[in-house]
C-alpha positions in Angstrom: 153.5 105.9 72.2 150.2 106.3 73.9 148.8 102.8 75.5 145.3 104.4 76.7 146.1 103.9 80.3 147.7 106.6 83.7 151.0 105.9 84.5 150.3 108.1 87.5 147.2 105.4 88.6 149.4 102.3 87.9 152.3 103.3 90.4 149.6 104.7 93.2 147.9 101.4 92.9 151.7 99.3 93.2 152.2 101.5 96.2 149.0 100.8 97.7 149.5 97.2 97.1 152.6 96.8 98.6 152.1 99.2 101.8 149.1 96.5 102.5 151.6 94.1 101.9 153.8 95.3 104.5 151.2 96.2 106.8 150.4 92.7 106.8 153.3 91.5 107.0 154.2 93.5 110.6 150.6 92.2 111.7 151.6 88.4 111.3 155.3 89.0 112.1 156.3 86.4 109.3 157.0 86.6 105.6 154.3 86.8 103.8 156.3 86.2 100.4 154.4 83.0 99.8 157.9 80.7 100.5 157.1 78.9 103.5 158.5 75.4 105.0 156.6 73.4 107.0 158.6 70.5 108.6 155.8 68.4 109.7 153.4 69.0 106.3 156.2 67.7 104.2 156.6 64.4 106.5 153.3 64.0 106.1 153.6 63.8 102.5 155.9 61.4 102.1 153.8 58.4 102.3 151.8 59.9 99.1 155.5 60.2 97.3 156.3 56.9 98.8 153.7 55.5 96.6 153.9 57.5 93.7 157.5 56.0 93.5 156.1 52.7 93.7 153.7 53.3 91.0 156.3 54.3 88.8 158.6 51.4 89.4 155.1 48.9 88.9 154.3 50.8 85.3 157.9 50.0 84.5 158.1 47.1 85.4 155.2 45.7 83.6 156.5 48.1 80.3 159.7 45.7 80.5 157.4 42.4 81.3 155.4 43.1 78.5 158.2 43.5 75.7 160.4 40.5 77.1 157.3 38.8 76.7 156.2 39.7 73.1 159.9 39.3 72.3 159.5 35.6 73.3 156.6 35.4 72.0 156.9 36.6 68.1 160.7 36.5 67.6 162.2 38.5 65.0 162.7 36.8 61.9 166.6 35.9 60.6 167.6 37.3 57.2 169.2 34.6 55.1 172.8 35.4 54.4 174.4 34.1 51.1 
């Protein structure tokens, strides 16, 4: 099956790509993967998570307001029994 395209350009191209990627990766002496922890970023973060929590517990909370309320408010009607 012919797809149009070198085979022999495609893998001289992947090579190319991933000697740079080493190269770089001996030049910053760290992994360049794109997986990378940093301690002091994700504390930093926590007060945005901190209040996304707290939004979620707020929407909730008035979701569960809201239907005690209408529940009070227009109670369900009681089917005669015979």
């Amino acid at each position: 099956m012919e797809y149009g395209f070198d085979e022999a350009l495609i893998y001289a191209e992947a090579e190319e790509a991933a000697a740079e990627t080493e190269e770089i990766s001996e030049t910053v002496g760290e992994d360049t993967s794109g997986f990378y922890f940093n301690p002091s970023g994700f504390v930093d973060t926590l007060g945005y998570m901190g209040r996304g929590m707290l939004g979620i517990f707020v929407v909730m909370a008035v979701i569960i307001i809201a239907t005690t309320l209408c529940d009070k408010l227009f109670p369900a009607k009681k089917k005669f029994e015979r």
